[in-house]
C-alpha positions in Angstrom: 17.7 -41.1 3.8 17.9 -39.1 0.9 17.9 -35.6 0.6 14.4 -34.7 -0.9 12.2 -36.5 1.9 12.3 -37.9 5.3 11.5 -41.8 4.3 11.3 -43.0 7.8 9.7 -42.0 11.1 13.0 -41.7 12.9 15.4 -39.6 12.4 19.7 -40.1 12.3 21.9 -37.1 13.3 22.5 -36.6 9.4 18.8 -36.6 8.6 18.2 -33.9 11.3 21.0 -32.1 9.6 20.1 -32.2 6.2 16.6 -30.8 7.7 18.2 -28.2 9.9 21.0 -26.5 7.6 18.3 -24.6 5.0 16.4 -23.6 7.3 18.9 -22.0 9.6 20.1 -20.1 6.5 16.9 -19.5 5.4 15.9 -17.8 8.7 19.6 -15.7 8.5 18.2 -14.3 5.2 14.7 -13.7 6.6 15.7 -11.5 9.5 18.9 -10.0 6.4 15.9 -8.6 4.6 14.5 -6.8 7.6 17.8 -5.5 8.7 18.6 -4.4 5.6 15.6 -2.9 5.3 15.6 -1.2 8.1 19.6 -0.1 7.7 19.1 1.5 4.7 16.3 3.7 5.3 17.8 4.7 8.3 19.6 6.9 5.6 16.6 8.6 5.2 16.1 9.8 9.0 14.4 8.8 11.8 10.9 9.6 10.5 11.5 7.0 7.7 12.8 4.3 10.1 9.3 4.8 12.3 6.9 4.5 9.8 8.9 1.0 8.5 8.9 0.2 12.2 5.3 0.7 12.9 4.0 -0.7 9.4 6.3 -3.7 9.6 4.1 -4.0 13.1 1.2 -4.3 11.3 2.5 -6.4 8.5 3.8 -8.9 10.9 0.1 -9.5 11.9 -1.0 -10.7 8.8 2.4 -12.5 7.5 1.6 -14.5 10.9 -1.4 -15.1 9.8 -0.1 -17.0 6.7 2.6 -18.7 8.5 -0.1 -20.2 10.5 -2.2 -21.4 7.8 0.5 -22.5 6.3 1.9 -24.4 9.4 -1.7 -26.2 9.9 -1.5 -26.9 6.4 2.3 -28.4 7.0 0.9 -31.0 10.2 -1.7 -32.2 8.2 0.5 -33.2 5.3 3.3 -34.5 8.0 0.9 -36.9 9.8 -0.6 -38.5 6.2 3.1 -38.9 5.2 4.0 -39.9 8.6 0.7 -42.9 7.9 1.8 -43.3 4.5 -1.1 -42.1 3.0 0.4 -40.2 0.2 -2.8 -39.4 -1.6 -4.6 -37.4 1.1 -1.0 -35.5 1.6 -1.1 -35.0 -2.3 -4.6 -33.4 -1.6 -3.8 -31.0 1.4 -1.3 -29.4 -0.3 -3.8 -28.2 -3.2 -6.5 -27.2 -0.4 -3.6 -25.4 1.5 -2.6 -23.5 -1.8 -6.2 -22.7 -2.2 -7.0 -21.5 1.8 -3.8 -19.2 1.9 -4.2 -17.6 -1.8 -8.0 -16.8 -0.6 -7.1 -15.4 2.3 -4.3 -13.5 1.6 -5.8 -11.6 -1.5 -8.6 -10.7 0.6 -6.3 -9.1 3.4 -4.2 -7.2 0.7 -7.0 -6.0 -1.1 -8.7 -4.7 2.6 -5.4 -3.6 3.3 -4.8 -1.2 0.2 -8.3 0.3 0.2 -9.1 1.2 4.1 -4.7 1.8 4.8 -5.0 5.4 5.9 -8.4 4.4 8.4 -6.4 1.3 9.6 -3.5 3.4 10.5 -4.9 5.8 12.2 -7.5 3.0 14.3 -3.8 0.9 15.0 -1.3 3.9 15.9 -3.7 6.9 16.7 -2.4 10.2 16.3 1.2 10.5 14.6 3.2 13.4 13.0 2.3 14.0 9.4 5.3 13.1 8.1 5.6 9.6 9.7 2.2 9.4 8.2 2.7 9.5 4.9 5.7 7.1 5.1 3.4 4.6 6.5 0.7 4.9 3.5 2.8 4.4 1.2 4.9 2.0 2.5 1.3 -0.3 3.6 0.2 0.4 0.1 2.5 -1.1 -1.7 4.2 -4.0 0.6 0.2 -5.1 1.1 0.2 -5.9 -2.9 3.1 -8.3 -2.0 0.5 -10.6 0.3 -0.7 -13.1 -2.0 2.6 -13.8 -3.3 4.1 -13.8 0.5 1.3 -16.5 0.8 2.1 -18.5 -2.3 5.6 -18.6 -1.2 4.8 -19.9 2.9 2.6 -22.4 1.7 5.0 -23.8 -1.1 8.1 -23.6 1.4 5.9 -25.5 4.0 5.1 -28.4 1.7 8.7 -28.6 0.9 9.3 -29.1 4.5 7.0 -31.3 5.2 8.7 -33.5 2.8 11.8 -33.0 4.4 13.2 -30.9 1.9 14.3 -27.4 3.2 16.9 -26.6 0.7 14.0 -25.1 -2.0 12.6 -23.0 0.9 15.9 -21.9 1.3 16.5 -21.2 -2.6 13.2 -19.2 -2.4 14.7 -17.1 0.4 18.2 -16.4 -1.0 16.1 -15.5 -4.4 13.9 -13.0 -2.5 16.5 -11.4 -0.4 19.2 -10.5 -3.7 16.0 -9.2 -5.1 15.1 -7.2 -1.9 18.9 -6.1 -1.0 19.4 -4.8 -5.0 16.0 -3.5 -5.1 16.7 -0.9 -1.7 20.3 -0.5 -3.5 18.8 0.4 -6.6 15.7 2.5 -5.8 17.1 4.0 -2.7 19.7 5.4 -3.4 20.4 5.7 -6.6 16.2 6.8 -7.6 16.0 8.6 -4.1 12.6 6.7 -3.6 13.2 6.5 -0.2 10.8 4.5 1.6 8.3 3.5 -1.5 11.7 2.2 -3.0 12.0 -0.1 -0.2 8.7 -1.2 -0.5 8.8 -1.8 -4.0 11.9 -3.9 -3.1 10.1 -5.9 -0.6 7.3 -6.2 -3.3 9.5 -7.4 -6.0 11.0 -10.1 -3.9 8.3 -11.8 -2.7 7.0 -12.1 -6.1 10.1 -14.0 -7.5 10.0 -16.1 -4.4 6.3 -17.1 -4.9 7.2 -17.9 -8.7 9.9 -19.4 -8.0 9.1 -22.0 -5.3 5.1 -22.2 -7.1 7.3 -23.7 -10.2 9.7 -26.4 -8.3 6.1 -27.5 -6.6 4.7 -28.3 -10.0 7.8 -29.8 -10.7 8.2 -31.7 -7.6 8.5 -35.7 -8.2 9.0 -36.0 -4.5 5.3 -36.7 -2.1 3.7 -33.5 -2.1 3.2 -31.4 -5.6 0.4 -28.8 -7.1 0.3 -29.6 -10.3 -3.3 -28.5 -11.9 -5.4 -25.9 -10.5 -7.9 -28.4 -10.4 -5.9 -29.5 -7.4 -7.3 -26.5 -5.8 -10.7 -27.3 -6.1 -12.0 -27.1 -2.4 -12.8 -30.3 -0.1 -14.4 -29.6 2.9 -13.3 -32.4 4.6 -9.7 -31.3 4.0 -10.1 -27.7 4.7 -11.8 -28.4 8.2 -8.6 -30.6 8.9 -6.3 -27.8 8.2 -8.1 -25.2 9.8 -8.5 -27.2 13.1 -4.1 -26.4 13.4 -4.3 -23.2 10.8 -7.4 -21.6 12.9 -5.9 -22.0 16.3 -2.5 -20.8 15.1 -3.6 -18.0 13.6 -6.0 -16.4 16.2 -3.0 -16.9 18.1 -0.6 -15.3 16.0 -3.2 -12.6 15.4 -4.0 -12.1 19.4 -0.2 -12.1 19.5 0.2 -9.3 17.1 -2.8 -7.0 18.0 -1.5 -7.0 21.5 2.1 -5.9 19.7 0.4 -3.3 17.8 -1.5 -2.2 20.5 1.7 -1.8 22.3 2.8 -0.2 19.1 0.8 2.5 19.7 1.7 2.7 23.7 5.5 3.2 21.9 4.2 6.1 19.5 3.1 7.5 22.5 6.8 7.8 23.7 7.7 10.2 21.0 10.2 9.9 17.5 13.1 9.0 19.2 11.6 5.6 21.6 9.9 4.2 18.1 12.7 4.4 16.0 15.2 2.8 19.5 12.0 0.2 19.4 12.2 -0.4 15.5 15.8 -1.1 15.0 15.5 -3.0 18.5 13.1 -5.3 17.1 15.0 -5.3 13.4 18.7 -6.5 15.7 16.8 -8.6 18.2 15.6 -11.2 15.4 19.1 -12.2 14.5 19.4 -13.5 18.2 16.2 -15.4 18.0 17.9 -17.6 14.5 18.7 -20.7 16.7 15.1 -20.6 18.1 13.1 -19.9 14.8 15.1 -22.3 12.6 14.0 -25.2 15.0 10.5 -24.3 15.1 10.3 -24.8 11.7 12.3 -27.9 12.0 9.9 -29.5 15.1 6.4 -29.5 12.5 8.1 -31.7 10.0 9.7 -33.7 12.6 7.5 -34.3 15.2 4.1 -34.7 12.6 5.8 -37.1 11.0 6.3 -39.4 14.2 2.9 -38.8 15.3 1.6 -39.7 12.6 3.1 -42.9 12.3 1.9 -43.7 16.1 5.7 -43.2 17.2 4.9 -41.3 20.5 7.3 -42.0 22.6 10.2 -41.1 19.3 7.6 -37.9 19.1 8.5 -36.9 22.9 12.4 -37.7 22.4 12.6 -35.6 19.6 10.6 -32.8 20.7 13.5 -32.7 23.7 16.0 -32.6 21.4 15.2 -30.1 19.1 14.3 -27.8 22.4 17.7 -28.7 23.5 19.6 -28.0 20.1 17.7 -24.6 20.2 18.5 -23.3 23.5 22.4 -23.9 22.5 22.0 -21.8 19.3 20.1 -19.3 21.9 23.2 -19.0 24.0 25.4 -18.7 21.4 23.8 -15.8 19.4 22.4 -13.6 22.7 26.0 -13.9 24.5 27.5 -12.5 21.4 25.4 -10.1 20.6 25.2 -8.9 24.3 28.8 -7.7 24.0 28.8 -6.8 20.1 25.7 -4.6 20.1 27.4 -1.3 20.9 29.2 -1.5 17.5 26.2 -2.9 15.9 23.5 0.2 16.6 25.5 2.8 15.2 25.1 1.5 12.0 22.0 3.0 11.7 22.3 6.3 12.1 20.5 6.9 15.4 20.5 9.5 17.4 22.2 9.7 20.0 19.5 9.1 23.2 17.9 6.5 20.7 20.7 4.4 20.3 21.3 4.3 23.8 18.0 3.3 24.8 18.4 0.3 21.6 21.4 -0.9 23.4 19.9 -1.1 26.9 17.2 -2.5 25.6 18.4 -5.7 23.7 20.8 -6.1 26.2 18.0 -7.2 28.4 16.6 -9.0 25.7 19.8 -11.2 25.5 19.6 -12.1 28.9 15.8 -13.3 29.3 16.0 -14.7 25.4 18.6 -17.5 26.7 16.7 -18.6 29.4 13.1 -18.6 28.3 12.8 -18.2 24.2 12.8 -21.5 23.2 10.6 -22.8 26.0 8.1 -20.0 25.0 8.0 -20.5 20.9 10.3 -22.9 19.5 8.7 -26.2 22.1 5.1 -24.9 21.5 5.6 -26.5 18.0 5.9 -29.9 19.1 2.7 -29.5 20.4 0.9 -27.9 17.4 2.6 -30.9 15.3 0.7 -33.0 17.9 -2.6 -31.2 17.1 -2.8 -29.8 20.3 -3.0 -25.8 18.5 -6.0 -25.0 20.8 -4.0 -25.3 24.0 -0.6 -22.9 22.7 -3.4 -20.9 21.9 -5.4 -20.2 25.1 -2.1 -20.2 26.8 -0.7 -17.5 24.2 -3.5 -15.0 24.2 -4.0 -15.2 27.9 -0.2 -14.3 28.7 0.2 -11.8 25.7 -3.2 -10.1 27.3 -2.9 -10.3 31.1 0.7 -9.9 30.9 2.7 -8.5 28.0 -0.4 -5.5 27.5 -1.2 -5.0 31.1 2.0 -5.0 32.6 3.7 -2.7 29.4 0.7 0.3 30.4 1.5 0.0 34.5 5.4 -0.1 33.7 5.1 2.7 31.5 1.9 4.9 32.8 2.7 4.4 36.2 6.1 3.8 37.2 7.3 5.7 34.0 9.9 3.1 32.7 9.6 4.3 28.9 10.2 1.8 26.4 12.1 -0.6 28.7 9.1 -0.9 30.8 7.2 -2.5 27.2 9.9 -5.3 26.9 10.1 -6.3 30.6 6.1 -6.7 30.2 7.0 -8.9 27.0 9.8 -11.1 29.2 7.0 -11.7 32.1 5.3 -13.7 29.1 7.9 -15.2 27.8 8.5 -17.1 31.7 4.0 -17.7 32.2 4.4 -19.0 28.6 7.4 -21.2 29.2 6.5 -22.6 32.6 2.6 -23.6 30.8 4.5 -25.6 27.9 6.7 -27.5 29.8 3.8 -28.7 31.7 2.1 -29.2 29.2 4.8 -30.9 26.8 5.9 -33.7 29.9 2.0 -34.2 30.4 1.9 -36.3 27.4 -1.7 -35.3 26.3 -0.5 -33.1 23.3 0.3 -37.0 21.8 -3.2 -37.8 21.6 -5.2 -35.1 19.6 -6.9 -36.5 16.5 -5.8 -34.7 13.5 -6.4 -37.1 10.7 
């Protein structure tokens, strides 16, 4: 096995961890640049660490978006490798670069021209102030989109291969760039939150560049060389927009719900959306074990499907579910009893950083039990094909119970922003127990991709 593709449909111990290692970092450095982020413009108050908290709400909707088009682009290419059939892989990845850079020039170019309508549609009536952090901020992290695209789609073919250690290059790059960039606009320009942006902006760009050139590079199976490898084939597209389609209505009914909840939070006053901001910022470092295996099932799992190895499929789906819910453990216990050193960091006040620390203590305890079941297994399934399934079963739960039950905890039995999270752990458990069923049922094995 070497190091720059996974050669054979099953996988040894040091091929899972040659897989595994990247991406783990890679997923410490994505939730880095948030919490960074987030901890330095907590410098600027609690107005500036709202308006990052409810745009980053919003952006999170549409970087879903191209995860998931990226992700449907990643099965496709994993089953054709998985069948040997390098030439069709070759020709996914150029209609994946072409899908994603369509559709995420569109978004940022809707994005920068209707920002102040959107805003006020998603999060209603806000102070002023917050306001006008969140237009700029939209305005200028939306310019960052197509290269936020380039670089998921070029990291996903790189894992498809079996290569994670460029994806992981690509992060590091864009999170010096990001964590200088705050350093240097912040506070020594005193752009405050455009200066963050701009970091973000910068960043992404370098990562797009950089992955974008060690693609055309690439002698491994997958490369975009010409842009005549972009030239669109509807056959192809369909075949990545049967997973990409699927996973992105339900990363987009996943979202809306969060930004309609965002604006159920706003509704709580200054001091519950900047507890819920840095709440959200701290609780990705606990979901790392969960996120990196994810990313690690597609690759994985397509790739046994693909070859017809179902049963090999099934046994590694287990065990990635299994490796997960140990780094789950590990990273909720500890943060569970180091979070009370870990909020003040931020400069909250007072009754904010209380209500942070009660909330993500609850998080801890429902994330080791039920996080993994409710994200990380789902992607053994979507590597199966079976993307239509995760996502009835997502945007029923994230409707009937995560949005319903966060306006009844919170409009009638008054439970402020504790009452939005426990509606968001009641999906978590509908979610898990639907998967599991689903996953031992055998039928995600059998859904015609290619």
């Amino acid at each position: 096995m070497g190091k720059n593709a996974l050669k054979f449909a099953d996988f040894s111990r040091k091929d899972l961890l040659i897989l595994i290692w990247p991406l783990l970092i890679e997923q410490l450095l994505s939730v880095a640049m948030g919490f960074v982020d987030m901890l330095m413009v907590s410098g600027v108050g609690d107005e500036a660490v709202s308006a990052v908290g409810l745009v980053d709400s919003l952006n999170n909707l549409l970087i879903q978006l191209f995860a998931a088009l990226a992700g449907g682009g990643a099965v496709v290419c994993s089953q054709y490798l998985g069948r040997k059939d390098r030439d069709n892989a070759k020709k996914a990845a150029g209609q994946l670069y072409f899908i994603i850079i369509l559709a995420s020039s569109l978004i940022a170019l809707s994005m920068i021209i209707f920002n102040r309508p959107i805003l006020s549609l998603i999060f209603g009536s806000i102070d002023e102030s917050v306001m006008t952090y969140c237009i700029h901020y939209l305005l200028i992290t939306s310019m960052s989109f197509p290269f936020l695209g380039i670089y998921n789609a070029g990291s996903a073919l790189f894992r498809a291969q079996g290569n994670s250690i460029v994806s992981m290059q690509a992060g590091l790059v864009m999170n010096i760039m990001n964590v200088v960039g705050n350093a240097l606009l912040i506070y020594v320009f005193n752009m405050e939150v455009i200066g963050a942006a701009l970091a973000t902006l910068i960043g992404r760009v370098v990562a797009s560049l950089f992955v974008s050139i060690r693609l055309r590079r690439n002698k491994g199976e997958l490369s975009v060389k010409h842009i005549r490898d972009l030239k669109p084939e509807k056959q192809m597209i369909k075949r990545i927009l049967a997973i990409g389609i699927p996973s992105g209505v339900e990363n987009s009914m996943f979202q809306i719900g969060k930004l309609i909840l965002s604006s159920l939070v706003s509704s709580l006053g200054t001091v519950s959306i900047a507890a819920n901001a840095v709440a959200n910022s701290i609780s990705g470092i606990a979901n790392i074990p969960g996120s990196t295996i994810s990313l690690a099932m597609m690759p994985v799992v397509g790739r046994l499907v693909g070859a017809g190895k179902r049963n090999a499929a099934r046994y590694y789906g287990k065990l990635l579910t299994g490796i997960a819910f140990v780094g789950l453990f590990i990273t909720n216990i500890t943060l569970f009893f180091t979070i009370p050193y870990i909020v003040p960091a931020f400069g909250l006040s007072n009754e904010s950083a209380m209500i942070t620390i009660n909330v993500i203590r609850w998080f801890n305890v429902f994330s080791i039990g039920f996080w993994g079941f409710s994200f990380t297994l789902p992607n053994a399934l979507r590597a199966g094909g079976d993307a239509k399934f995760t996502m009835i079963v997502s945007t029923i739960s994230m409707w009937a119970f995560r949005v319903v039950l966060s306006y009844i905890f919170v409009l009638v039995f008054n439970m402020g922003l504790l009452g939005i999270w426990l509606g968001m752990f009641i999906d978590w458990i509908f979610r898990s127990i639907c998967f599991i069923i689903r996953f031992h049922s055998g039928k995600w094995l059998y859904r015609k991709v290619i």
